[in-house]
C-alpha positions in Angstrom: 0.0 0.0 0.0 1.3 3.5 -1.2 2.0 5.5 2.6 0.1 9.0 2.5 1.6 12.3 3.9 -0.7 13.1 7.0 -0.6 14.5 10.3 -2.8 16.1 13.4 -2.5 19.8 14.2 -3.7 20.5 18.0 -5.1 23.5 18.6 -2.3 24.3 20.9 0.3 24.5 17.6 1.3 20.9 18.4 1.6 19.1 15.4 2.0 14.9 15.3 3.1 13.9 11.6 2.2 10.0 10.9 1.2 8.3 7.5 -2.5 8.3 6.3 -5.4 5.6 5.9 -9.0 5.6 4.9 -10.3 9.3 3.3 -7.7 12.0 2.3 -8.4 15.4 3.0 -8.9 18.0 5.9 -11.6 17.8 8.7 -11.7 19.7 12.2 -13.0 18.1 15.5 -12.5 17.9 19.1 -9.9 15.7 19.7 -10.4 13.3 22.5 -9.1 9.5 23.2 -10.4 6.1 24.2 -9.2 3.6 26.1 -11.0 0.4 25.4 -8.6 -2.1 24.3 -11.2 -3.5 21.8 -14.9 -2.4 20.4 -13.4 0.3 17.6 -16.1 -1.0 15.5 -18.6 0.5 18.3 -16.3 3.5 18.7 -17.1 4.0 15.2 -20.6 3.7 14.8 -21.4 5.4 18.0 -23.4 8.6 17.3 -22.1 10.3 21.0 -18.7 10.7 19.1 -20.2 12.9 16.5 -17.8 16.1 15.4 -15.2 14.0 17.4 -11.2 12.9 16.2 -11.2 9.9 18.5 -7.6 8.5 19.4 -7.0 4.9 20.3 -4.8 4.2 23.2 -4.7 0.8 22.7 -2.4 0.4 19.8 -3.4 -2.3 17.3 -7.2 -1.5 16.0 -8.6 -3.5 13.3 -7.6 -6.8 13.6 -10.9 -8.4 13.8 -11.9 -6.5 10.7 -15.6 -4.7 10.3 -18.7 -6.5 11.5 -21.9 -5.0 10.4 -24.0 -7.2 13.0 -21.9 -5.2 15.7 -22.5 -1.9 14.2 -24.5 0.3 17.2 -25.6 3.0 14.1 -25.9 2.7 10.0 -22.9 4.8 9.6 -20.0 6.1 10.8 -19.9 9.7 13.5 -16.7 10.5 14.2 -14.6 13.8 12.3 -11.3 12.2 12.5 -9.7 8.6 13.9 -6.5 7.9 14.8 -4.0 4.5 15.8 -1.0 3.9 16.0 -1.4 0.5 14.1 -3.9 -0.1 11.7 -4.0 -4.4 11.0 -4.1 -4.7 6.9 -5.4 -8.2 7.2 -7.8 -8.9 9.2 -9.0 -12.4 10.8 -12.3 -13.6 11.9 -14.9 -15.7 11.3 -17.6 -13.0 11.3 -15.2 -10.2 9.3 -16.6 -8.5 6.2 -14.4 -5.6 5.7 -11.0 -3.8 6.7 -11.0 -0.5 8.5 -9.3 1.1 5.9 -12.0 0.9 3.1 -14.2 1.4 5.8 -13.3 4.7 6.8 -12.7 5.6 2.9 -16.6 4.2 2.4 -17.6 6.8 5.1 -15.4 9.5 4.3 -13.5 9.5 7.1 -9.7 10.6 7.7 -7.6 8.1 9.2 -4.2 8.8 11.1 -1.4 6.2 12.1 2.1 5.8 13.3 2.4 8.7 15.2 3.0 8.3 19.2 -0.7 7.7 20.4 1.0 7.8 24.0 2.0 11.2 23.8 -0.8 12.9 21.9 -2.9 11.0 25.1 -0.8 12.3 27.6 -1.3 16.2 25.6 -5.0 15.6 25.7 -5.0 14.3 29.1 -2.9 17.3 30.9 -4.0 20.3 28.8 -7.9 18.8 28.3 -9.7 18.1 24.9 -9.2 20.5 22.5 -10.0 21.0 18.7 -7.8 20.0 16.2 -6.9 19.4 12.4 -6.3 16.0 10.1 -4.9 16.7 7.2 -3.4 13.4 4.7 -3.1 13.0 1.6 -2.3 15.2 -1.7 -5.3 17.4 -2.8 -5.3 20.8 -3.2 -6.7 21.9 0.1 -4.4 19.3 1.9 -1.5 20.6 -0.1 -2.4 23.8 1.1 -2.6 23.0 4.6 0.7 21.6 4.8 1.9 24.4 3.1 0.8 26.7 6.0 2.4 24.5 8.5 5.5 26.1 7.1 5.0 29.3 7.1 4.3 31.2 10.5 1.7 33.9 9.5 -0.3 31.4 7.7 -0.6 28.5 10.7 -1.1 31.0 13.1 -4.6 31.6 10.9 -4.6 28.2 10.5 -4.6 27.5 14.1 -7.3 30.2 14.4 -9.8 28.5 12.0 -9.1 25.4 14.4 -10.1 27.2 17.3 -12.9 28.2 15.8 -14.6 25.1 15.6 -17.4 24.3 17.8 -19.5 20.8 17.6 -23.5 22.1 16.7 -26.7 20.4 16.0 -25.1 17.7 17.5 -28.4 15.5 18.3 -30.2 16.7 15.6 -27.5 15.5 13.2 -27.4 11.9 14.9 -30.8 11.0 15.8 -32.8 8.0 13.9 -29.2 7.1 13.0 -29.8 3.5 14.4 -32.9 3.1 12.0 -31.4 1.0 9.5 -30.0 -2.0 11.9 -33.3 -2.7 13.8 -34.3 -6.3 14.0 -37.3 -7.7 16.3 -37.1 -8.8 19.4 -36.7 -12.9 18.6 -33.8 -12.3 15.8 -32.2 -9.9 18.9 -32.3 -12.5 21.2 -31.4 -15.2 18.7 -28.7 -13.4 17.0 -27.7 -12.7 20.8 -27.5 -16.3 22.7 -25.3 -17.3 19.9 -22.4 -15.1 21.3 -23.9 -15.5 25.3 -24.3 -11.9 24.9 -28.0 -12.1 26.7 -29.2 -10.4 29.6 -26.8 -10.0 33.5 -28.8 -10.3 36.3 -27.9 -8.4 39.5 -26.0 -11.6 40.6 -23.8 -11.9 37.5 -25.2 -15.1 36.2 -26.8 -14.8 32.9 -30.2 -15.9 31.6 -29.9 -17.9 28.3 -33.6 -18.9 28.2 -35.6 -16.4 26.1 -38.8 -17.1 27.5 -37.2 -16.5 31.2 -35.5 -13.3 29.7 -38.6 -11.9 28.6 -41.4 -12.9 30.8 -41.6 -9.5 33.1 -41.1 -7.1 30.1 -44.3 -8.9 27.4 -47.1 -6.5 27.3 -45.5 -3.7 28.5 -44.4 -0.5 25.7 -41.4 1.5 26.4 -40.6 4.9 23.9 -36.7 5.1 23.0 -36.0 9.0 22.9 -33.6 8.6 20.4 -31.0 11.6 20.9 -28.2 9.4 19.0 -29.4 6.2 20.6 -26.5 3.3 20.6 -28.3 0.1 18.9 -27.5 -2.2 22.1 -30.2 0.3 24.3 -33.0 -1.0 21.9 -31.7 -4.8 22.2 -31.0 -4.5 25.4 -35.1 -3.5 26.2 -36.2 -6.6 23.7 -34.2 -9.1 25.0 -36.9 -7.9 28.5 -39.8 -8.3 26.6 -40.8 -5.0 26.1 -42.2 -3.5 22.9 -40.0 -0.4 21.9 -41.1 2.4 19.9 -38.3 4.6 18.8 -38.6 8.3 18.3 -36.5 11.2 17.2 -35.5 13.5 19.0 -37.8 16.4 17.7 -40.9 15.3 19.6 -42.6 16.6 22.0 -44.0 15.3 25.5 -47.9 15.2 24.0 -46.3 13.2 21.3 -44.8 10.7 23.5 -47.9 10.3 25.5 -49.7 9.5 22.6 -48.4 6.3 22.3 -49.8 5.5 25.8 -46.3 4.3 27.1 -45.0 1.8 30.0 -42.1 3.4 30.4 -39.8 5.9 28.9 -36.1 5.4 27.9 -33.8 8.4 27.6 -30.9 7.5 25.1 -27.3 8.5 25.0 -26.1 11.1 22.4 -23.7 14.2 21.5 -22.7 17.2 22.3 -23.4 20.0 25.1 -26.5 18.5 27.3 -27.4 22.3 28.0 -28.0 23.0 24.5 -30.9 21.0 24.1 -33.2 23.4 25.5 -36.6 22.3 23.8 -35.8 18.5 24.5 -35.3 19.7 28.4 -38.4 21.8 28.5 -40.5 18.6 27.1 -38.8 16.3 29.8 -40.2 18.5 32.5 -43.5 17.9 31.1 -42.9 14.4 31.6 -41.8 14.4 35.1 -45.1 14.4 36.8 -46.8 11.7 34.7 -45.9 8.6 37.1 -44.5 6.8 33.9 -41.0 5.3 34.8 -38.2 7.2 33.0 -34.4 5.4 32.3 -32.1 7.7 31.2 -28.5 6.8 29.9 -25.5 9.3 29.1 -26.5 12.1 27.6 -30.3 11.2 29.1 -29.0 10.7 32.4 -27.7 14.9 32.0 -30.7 16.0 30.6 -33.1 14.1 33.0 -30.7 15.9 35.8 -31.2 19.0 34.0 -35.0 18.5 33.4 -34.4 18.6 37.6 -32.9 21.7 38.4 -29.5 20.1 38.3 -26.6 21.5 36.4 -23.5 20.1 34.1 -20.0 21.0 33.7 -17.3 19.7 30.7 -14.8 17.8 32.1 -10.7 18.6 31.2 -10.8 15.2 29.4 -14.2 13.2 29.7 -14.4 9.7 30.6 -14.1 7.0 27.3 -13.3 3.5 27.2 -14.4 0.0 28.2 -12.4 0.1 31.8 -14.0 2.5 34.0 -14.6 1.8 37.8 -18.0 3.3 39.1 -19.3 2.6 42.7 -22.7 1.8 43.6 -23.3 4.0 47.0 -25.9 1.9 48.6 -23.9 -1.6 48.5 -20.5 -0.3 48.3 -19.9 -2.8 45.3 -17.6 -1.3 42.0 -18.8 -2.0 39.1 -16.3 -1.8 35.5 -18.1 -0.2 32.9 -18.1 1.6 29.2 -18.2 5.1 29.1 -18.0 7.5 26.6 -18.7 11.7 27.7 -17.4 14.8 28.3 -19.7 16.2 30.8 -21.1 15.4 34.0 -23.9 16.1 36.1 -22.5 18.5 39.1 -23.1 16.8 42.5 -23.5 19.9 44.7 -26.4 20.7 42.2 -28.9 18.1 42.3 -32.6 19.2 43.8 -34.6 17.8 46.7 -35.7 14.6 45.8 -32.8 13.4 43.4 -30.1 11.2 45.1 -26.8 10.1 43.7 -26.4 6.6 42.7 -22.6 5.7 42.0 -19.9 7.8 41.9 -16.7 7.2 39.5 -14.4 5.4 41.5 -11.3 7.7 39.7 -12.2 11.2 40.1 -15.5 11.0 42.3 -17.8 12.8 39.5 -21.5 11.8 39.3 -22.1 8.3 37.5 -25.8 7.9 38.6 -28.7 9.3 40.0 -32.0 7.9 41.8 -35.2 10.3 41.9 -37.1 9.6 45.2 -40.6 11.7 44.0 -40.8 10.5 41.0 -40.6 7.1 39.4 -37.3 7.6 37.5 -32.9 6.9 37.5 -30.1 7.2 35.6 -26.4 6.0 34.9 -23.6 8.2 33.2 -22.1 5.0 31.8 -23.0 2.5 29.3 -25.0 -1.1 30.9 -26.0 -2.0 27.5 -22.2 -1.7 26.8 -20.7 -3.7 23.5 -18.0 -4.4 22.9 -17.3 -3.9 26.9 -18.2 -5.1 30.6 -22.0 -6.6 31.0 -21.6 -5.8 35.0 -24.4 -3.7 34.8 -26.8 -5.1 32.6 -28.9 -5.4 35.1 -30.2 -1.7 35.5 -32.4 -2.9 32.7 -33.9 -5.2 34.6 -34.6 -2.8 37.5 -36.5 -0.5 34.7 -38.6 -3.3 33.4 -39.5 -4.4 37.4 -39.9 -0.2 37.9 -42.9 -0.3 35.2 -44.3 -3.7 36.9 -44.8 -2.0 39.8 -45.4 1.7 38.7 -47.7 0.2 35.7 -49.5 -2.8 37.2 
């Protein structure tokens, strides 16, 4: 394979030079890194990395290939991706691609050998910041590199990279997950073939899809899609429960409408504050008695829809290794995260008590609302590729609508 010419400019003037793969070109994103030591494909598809150039720490990625059946959206969010080692030749039994054609099929820059250690350890001590990909040899990438040389013109360079700011963020992602959909007994079948089937609380898992389902059947649960990961609607079938996904544009009357069970708040992108409407339609929904579940970005803007606040963190929380801690057993659980804000602690209202902590830095992982039948977890349960330690929060929503909805 030819090597292309690329390289990352930080915002900061830092520049890593490395050899491009995938798309060729220029894009601008907020750089941040992961540190799951597998899952790219779910990195990948994930709409919560949208306007994101997502570095892996661990440093061969793609040597399992591209598996559409693991795919969490239809398509591809991130701005920018970047490895230390890409594998040419992949090898497994369920492969059907390489990452490098992937990426070029969804237009996406790729980055590799440069020292993913070091631009980790930039991100990590200075915090996220926006920054630049530029590979290959067109005329815009020509120029780019071009400006690298010259002091006036990467000092305007660096400006325009400054300059960027992720927008639209859930609008741009939501329904994104549309196209992978299957029903509830290809979910579960598709699913006991790889044991990936529901955790109980004990850790044990229940293979037996009658078993698995029997408290959910009959009951309907809306999926407020904000950029909803595809494992939050498997993980609600595999229960029993009839999902009806929505977009993110609706409002509270719309939801009602549907006469729900339960409603499940999805994980997405961007600044939770920003979603103003889908906040002020959340409050509508508090004082219904219908059991809410909110994950990620749903978790914020149920806190939000509270009177709670949010703050960005330096570096946000992303990977399959993070240790959060349930308050009222004391137990730590590993989980998959993937955000850069977090509910404030100090902040939360009368009435809304928190759940689990992160067992690094102490920020907010989880929050249980005592008026009102509703919780919420920062991280991932429904988690893929990653820890199924907490799998069973879905189970404590489907027996939350048993008893709420009986």
């Amino acid at each position: 394979m030819k090597e292309t010419k690329a390289c990352i400019v930080l915002a900061n003037g830092l520049v890593f030079e490395g050899k491009g793969f995938g798309s060729t070109g220029i894009s601008v994103g907020e750089a941040v890194f992961t540190t799951g030591m597998n899952g790219y494909i779910e990195t990948l598809t994930d709409p919560s990395y949208f306007g994101q150039i997502v570095t892996q720490t661990f440093p061969l990625i793609g040597n399992y290939g591209i598996i559409p059946n693991d795919f969490e959206s239809s398509s591809c969010h991130v701005k920018g991706y970047i490895v230390h080692s890409w594998c040419e030749n992949p090898s497994n039994f369920r492969n059907e691609g390489d990452l490098n054609n992937y990426l070029k099929e969804q237009n996406v820059i790729g980055l590799y050998d440069i020292d993913t250690r070091a631009l980790t350890k930039v991100l990590r001590e200075a915090g996220v910041m926006n920054a630049m990909l530029i590979s290959g040899d067109s005329q815009e990438a020509k120029e780019a590199f071009a400006a690298l040389d010259n002091e006036q013109e990467k000092a305007q360079l660096l400006e325009k990279i400054k300059g960027y700011k992720i927008e639209h963020a859930v609008e741009s992602v939501t329904g994104s997950a549309d196209k992978i959909e299957k029903d509830a007994a290809q979910v579960f079948a598709e699913s006991a073939e790889y044991r990936f089937v529901p955790v109980r609380a004990d850790g044990t898992k229940e293979n037996d899809s009658a078993a698995a389902m029997k408290d959910g059947q009959g009951k309907k649960v809306v999926l407020w899609d904000f950029g909803a990961k595809g494992n939050i609607r498997r993980e609600l079938l595999k229960r029993g429960l009839e999902v009806i996904t929505v977009h993110s544009s609706v409002t509270a009357k719309d939801i009602l409408a549907y006469e729900p069970d339960g409603i499940m708040l999805s994980n997405g992108p961007g600044d939770p504050q920003e979603n103003i409407e889908i906040i002020s339609e959340i409050k509508k929904l508090l004082d219904t008695g219908i059991p809410i579940f909110g994950i990620c970005l749903g978790h914020q803007l149920l806190a939000l829809a509270n009177g709670a606040k949010t703050v960005k963190l330096k570096y946000g929380h992303r990977g399959a290794n993070h240790p959060v801690k349930q308050l009222s057993s004391g137990r730590v659980y590993i989980s998959s995260q993937n955000h850069g804000y977090a509910v404030e602690n100090e902040t939360l209202p009368e009435g809304a008590q928190v759940s689990f902590i992160n067992a690094n830095d102490g920020t907010n992982e989880g929050i249980k609302y005592t008026k009102i039948p509703a919780f919420s977890v920062q991280f991932h349960p429904e988690a893929c590729s990653g820890p199924l330690d907490a799998g069973f929060l879905f189970d404590d929503f489907v027996q939350m609508i048993k008893k709420v909805r009986a």
